[in-house]
C-alpha positions in Angstrom: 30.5 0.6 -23.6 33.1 -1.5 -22.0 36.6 -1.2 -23.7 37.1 -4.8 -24.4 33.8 -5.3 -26.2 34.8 -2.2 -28.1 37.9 -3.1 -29.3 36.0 -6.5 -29.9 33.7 -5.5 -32.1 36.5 -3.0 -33.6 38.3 -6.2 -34.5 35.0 -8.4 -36.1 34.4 -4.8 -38.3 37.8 -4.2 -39.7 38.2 -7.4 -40.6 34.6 -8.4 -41.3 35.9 -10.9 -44.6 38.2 -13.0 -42.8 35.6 -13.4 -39.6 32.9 -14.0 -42.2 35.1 -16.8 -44.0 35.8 -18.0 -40.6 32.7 -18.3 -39.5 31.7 -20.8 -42.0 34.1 -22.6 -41.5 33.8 -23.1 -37.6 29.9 -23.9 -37.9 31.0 -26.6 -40.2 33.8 -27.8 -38.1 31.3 -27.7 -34.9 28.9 -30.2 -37.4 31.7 -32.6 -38.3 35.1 -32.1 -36.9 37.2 -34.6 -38.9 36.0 -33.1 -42.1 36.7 -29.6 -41.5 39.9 -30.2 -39.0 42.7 -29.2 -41.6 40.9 -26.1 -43.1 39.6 -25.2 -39.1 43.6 -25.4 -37.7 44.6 -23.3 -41.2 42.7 -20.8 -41.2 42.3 -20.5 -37.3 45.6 -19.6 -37.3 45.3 -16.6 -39.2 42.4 -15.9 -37.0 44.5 -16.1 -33.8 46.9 -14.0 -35.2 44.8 -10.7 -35.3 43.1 -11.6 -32.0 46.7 -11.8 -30.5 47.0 -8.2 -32.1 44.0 -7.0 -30.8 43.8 -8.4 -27.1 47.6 -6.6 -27.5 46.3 -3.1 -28.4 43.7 -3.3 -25.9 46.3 -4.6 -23.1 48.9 -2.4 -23.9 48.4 0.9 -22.0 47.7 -1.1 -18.5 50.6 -3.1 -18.4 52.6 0.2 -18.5 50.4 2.3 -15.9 49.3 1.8 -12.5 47.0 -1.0 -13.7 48.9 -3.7 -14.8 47.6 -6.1 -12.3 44.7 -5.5 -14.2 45.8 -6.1 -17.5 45.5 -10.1 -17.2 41.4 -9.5 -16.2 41.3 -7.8 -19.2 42.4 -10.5 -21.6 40.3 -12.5 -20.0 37.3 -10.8 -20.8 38.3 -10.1 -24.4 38.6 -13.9 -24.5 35.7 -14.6 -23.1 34.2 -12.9 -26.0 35.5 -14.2 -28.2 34.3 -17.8 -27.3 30.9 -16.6 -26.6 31.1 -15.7 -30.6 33.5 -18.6 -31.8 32.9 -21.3 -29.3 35.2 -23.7 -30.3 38.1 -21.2 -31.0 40.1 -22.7 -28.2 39.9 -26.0 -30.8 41.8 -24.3 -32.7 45.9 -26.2 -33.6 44.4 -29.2 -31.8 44.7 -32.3 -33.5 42.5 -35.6 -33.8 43.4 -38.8 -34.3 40.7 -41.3 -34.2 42.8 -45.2 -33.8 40.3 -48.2 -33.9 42.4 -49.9 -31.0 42.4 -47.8 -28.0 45.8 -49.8 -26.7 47.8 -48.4 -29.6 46.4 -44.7 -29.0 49.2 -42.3 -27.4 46.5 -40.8 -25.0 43.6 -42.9 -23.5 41.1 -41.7 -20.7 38.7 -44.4 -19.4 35.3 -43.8 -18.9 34.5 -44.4 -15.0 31.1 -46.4 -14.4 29.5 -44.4 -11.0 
């Protein structure tokens, strides 16, 4: 097996309560987002915090060797795992404000009619 999905699924079994807690909690946010933001961002947080850890480990003995410029692929891929089993983990921190007048909004995209 590939390293990063080892140290991948490494992470999901040594901490299996936390990623099964989580997991709840980012199906619900994926059903409705302003309900679940505060908890999502919380608790996300912690989340991020041992898969900054792990990506770390995994990373740590190529940046030092003669394949460092193969480290950054690597995090990559560990990330991409990660949001093949959390898809919206890269929601995570983000902040929604919903404002009934798009004027007053601090950020406004406009749709573009083709």
């Amino acid at each position: 097996m590939v390293k990063y999905k080892e140290y991948f699924r490494k992470m999901l079994k040594e901490n299996k309560n936390v990623f099964d807690i989580f997991r709840k909690i980012h199906d619900e946010y994926q059903l409705n987002p302003d309900l679940w933001q505060k908890t999502f961002n919380e608790d996300g947080a912690k989340i991020q915090e041992i898969v900054k850890d792990y990506e770390n480990r995994l990373c740590s003995n190529t940046e030092r060797g003669m394949y460092n410029k193969y480290s950054g692929g690597l995090a990559e891929k560990f990330q991409n795992e990660i949001r093949k089993a959390f898809p919206m983990f890269d929601h995570i921190g983000i902040k929604t404000v919903t404002t009934k007048n798009p004027e007053t909004a601090a950020f406004n995209i406009k749709k573009i009619k083709l």
